[in-house]
N, C-alpha and C positions, 0 to 999 in steps of 0.2 A: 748140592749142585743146582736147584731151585734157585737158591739167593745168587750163583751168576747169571742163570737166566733172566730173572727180574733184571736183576741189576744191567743185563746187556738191552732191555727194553727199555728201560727209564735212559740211560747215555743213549743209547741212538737215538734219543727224540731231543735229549735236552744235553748239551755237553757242559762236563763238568765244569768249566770255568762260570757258565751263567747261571747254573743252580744257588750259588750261594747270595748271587745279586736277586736273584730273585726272591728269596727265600726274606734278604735283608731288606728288600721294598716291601714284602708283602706285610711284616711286622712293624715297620714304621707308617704305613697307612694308614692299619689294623688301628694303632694307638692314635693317631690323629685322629679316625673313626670314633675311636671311644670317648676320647677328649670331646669332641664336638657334638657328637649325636644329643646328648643332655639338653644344648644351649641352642638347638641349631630350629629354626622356624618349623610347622606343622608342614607345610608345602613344601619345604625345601625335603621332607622325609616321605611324605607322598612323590615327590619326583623319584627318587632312589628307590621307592616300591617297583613306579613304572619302568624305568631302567634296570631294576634288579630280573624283573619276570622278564623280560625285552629278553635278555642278555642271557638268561637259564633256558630259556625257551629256546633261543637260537641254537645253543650248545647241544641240546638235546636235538634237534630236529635234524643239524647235520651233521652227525653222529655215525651215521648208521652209511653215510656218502664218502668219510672219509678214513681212511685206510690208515691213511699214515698217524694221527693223532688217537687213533680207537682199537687197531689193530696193528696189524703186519702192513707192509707194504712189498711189493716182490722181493727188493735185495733181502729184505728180514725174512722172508718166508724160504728163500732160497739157502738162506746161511742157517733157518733152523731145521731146516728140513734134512741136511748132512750129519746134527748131532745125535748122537746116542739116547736119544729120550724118546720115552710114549708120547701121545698125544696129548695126554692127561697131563703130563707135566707141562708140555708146551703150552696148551691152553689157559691152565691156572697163570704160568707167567706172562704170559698177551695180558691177561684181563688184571692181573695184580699190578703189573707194573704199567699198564695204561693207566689206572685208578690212580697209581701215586702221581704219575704223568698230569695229570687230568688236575686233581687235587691241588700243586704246585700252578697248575695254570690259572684254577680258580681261585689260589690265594690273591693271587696280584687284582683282584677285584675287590676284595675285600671289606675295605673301603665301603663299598655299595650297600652290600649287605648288614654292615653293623650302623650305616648312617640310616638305614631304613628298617631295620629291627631292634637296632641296641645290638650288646657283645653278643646275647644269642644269637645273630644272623650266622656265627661262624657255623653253627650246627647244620646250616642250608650245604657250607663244602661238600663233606664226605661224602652226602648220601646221592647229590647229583653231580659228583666224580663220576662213583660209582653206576650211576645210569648212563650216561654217555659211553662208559668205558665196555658196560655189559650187552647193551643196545646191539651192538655191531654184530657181536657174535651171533645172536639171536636173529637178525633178520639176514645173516652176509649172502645166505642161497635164495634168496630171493631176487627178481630182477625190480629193478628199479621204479614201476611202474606201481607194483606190490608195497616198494617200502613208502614210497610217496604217502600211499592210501593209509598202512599203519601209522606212518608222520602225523597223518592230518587229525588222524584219532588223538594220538597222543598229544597232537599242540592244541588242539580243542578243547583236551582237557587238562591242557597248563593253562591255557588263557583263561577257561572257565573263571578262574579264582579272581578274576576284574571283577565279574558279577555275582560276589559273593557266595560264591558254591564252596561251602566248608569240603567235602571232599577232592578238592584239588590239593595236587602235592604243593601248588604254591602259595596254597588259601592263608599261609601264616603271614604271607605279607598282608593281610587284612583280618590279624584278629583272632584266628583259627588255629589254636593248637594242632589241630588234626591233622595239620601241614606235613609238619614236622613228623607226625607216626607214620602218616601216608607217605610219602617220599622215601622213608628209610622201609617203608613194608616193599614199597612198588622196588627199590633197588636191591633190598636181598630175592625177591623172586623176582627178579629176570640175572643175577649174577649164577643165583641156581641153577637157572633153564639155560643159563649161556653155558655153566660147566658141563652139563650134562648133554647140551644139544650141540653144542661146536664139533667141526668136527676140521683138526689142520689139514689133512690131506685132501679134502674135498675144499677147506676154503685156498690152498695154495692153487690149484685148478682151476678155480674162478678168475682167480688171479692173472693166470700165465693168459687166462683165454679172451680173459679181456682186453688184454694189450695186442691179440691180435686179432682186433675185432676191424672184417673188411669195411671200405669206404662204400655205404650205403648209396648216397647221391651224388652227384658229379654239379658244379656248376657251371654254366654254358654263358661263356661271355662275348656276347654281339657286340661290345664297344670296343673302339680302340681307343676312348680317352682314357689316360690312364685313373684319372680323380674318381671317374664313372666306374671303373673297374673295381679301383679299390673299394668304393663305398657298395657295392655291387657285395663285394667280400666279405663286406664284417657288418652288413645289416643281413646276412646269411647266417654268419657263425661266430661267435662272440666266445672270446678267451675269457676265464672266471679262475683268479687264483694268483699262484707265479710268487712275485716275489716279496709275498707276506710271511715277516721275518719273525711267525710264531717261535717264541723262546728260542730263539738263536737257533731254530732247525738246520740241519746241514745240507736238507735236499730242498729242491722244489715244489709243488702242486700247483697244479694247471692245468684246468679241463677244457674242451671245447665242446660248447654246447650248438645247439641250432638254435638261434636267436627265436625265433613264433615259442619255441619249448618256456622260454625265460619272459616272455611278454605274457604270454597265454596263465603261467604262475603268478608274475606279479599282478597281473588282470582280478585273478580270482581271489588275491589277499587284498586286494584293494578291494576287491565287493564284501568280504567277510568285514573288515572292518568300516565300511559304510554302515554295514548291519549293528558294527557293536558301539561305534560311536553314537547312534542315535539313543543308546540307553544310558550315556553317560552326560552329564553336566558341565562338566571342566575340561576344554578340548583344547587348551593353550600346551597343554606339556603332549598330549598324545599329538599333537600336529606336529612339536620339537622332534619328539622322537622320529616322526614320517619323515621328517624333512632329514635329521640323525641316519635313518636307515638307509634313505636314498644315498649320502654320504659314506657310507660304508659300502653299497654294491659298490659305486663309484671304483671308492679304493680297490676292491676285487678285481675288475676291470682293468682299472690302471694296473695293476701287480704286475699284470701279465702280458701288456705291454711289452712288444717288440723280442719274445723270450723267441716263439714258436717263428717268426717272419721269416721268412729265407728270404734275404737279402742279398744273396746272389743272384738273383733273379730279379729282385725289384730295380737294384741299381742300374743292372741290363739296361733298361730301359728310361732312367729318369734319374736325376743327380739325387743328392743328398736330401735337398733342400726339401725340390718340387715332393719325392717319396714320404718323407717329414711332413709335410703340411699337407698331401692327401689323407696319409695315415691317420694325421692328430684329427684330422677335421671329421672323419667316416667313424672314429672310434666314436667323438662328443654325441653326433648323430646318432647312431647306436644308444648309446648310455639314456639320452634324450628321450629317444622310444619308448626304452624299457621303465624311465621312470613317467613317463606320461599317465599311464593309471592314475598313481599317486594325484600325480599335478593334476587332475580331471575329480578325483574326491576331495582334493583340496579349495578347488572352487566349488564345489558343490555346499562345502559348509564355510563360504566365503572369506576362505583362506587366500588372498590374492597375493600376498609374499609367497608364500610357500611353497605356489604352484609357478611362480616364477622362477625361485630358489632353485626345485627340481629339475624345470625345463631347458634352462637358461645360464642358471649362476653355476650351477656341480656340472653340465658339461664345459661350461669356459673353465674351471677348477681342474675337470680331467687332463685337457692340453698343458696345461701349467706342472700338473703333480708328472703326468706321463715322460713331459721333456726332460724334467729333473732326475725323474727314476733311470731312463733312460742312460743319462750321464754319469750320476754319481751313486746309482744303486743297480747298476747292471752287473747282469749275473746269467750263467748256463746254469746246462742243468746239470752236469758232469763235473761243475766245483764248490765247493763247503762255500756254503751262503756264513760271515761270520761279524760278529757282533761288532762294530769298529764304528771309532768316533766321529769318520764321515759319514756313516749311516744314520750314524743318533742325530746329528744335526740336518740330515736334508729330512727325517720323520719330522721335526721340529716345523722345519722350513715347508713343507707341504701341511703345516696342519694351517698353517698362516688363513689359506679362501676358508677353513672353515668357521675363522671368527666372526664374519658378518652375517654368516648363513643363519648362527647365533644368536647375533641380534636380530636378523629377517622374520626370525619365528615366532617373536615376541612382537611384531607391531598390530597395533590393534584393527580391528578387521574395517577401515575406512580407509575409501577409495584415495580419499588426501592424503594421510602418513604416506601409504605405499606409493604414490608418484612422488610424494618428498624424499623418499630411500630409496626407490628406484634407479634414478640417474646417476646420481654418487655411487652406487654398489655396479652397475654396468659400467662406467669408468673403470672403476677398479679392476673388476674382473677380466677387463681386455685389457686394459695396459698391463697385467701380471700372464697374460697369455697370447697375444698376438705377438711382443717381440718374438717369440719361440717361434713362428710362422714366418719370418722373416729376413732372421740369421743365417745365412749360406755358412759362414764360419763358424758357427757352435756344432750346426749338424754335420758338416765333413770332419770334425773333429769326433763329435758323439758314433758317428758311425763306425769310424774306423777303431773306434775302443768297445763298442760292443764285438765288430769281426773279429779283432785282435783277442777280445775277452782280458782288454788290460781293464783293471779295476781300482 
């Protein structure tokens, strides 16, 4: 009875039709990875270090925040909590079948890992599946504040391994067998302490009582413009999630945070890495990656897009259009803020693309990615989000703003290049995002297929 249990955790995260595509990308990667790593430049495997730690760090860090990829979420807690089983069984299938979960997620990276270790990088999967997947259990009764603090130990000492501290689990990306014993030591003792210390009926509780956690603040709006209102709303509280279509999931995630909480975060990782760029030498690819990450909240942001809006109430007041080009314009602003850190330690080590890129190019990028998601990747929360070839093509088609960001990050740090790429890249940017501000006709159509939930 075990093996249906696993096996009903691993399908409700990944359905059976996309396990096999995925299974079949991650092995043809894997071999282009191998083929190449041999032939492939010293920088181009130093980049794939920094990317590789970027991308292990992030998994581990929010880990322990997300229910649905590391544990239960309430329907799964609900449906196991009617079976005939101890907790002990339950628990072992949460965390075994997150592991496989987990494992299968980090194949499709693969690629990464063998371009910046050789075939051994595969030996990095298992044992940081296995941390992600055990992680949860171990801190889930903690309140958030608590796990933040654990987070910041634990990512202090993944990043450690940039400056060469062999005791980091991820010190083998430079060198350090130790990696590798460390990472599989740190994931059998905490899978240990997650078996032993979880407990489901205390984590399904947390669960129930989170979702019905009252509204803390109220906000109090003295304008009657509606623009003023709306940007009034989401430089408050900022959607993070939505419709990030990890491995073909069938439900949602989508939080809403208070925006000072997400400025106040990215404030303090933008001061940690002031502190660590100044000991490193080569700041061309960690500036990539800053400008890469800013690009990734973006997407977060956008996902979630137009999911939570009641729209019954906006319309009340203001057509299609005018609702549409408040909303797009107060989200970019938002996005704008939260990456301002960034763009502010990006001119500090006279990064002046970059801090443009941030400020500038990813929120005109959000207007563009949010209209399209809007349209052609709209989705409740109440129906199977599923893998379909107009999806794969508007992922394609929103990846489009982030090729020049690309080249943005690479231009060399003089005040000439950057006004000679400047003009050309803000062309662009408005003309792939102001028609969307403009169209009365795309948005009385978009709207009425988000109400309708036709898809």
């Amino acid at each position: 009875m075990l093996e249906k249990l696993i096996k009903f955790v691993i399908f409700s995260r990944i359905p059976k039709r996309s396990l096999i595509f995925y299974l079949v990308f991650a092995i043809f990667f894997g071999y282009i990875g191998y083929v190449s790593y041999s032939n492939a430049p010293i920088y181009v495997n130093e980049e794939f270090k920094y990317l590789s730690i970027f991308y292990l760090t992030t998994m581990v860090a929010v880990s322990p925040f997300n229910s649905r990829f590391s544990l239960a979420n309430k329907s799964d807690s609900d449906f196991l909590a009617l079976l005939p089983f101890d907790d002990d069984k339950i628990i072992t299938a949460l965390i075994i079948g997150s592991f496989i979960v987990n494992i299968i997620f980090l194949s499709i990276f693969i690629f990464w890992f063998i371009e910046a270790l050789g075939i051994i990088g595969v030996i990095v999967i298992p044992s940081f599946a296995l941390i992600s997947s055990s992680l949860p259990a171990i801190l889930f009764n903690l309140d958030n504040k608590r796990k933040v603090l654990v987070d910041l130990v634990i990512i202090f000492w993944l990043i450690s391994a940039i400056f060469d501290f062999p005791l980091s689990p991820l010190s083998m990306f430079y060198g350090y067998f130790e990696g590798y014993a460390i990472s599989y030591l740190f994931a059998l003792a905490i899978f240990i302490i997650a078996i032993r210390k979880f407990n489901f009926s205390s984590y399904s509780n947390i669960i129930i009582s989170s979702e019905k956690e009252e509204v803390k603040d109220q906000i109090s709006f003295k304008s009657y413009n509606p623009f003023i209102l709306t940007l009034i709303r989401n430089i408050r509280i900022i959607e993070i999630g939505g419709r990030v279509n990890w491995m073909g999931m069938n439900t949602l995630i989508s939080k809403r945070v208070d925006l000072w909480k997400v400025i106040l975060g990215s404030s303090i990782l933008a001061g940690v890495l002031y502190i660590i760029l100044n000991h490193i030498n080569e700041l061309n690819f960690i500036f990539f990656y800053i400008l890469f990450g800013g690009w990734f909240i973006m997407i977060m942001i956008a996902s979630a897009s137009f999911i939570t809006e009641p729209l019954w109430l906006d319309l009340n007041v203001m057509t299609p259009l005018e609702f549409a080009r408040y909303y797009l314009i107060s989200k970019a602003v938002s996005i704008a803020i939260i990456l301002s850190p960034f763009a502010i330690l990006s001119l500090l080590f006279g990064y002046i693309g970059n801090a443009l890129g941030l400020v500038v190019f990813i929120p005109l990028s959000s207007i563009f990615i949010m209209s399209v998601y809007a349209r052609y990747y709209q989705q409740r929360y109440n129906m199977p989000l599923n893998v379909s070839p107009i999806r794969f093509l508007v992922s394609l088609l929103t990846s489009i703003p982030l090729i020049p960001l690309v080249i943005l990050a690479f231009i060399p740090k003089c005040l000439i290049f950057c006004l000679l790429f400047i003009l050309p890249l803000t062309l662009f940017y408005v003309s792939i995002s102001f028609p969307f501000l403009l169209s009365n006709s795309y948005w009385e159509s978009t709207i009425e297929k988000i109400v309708t939930s036709v898809t």
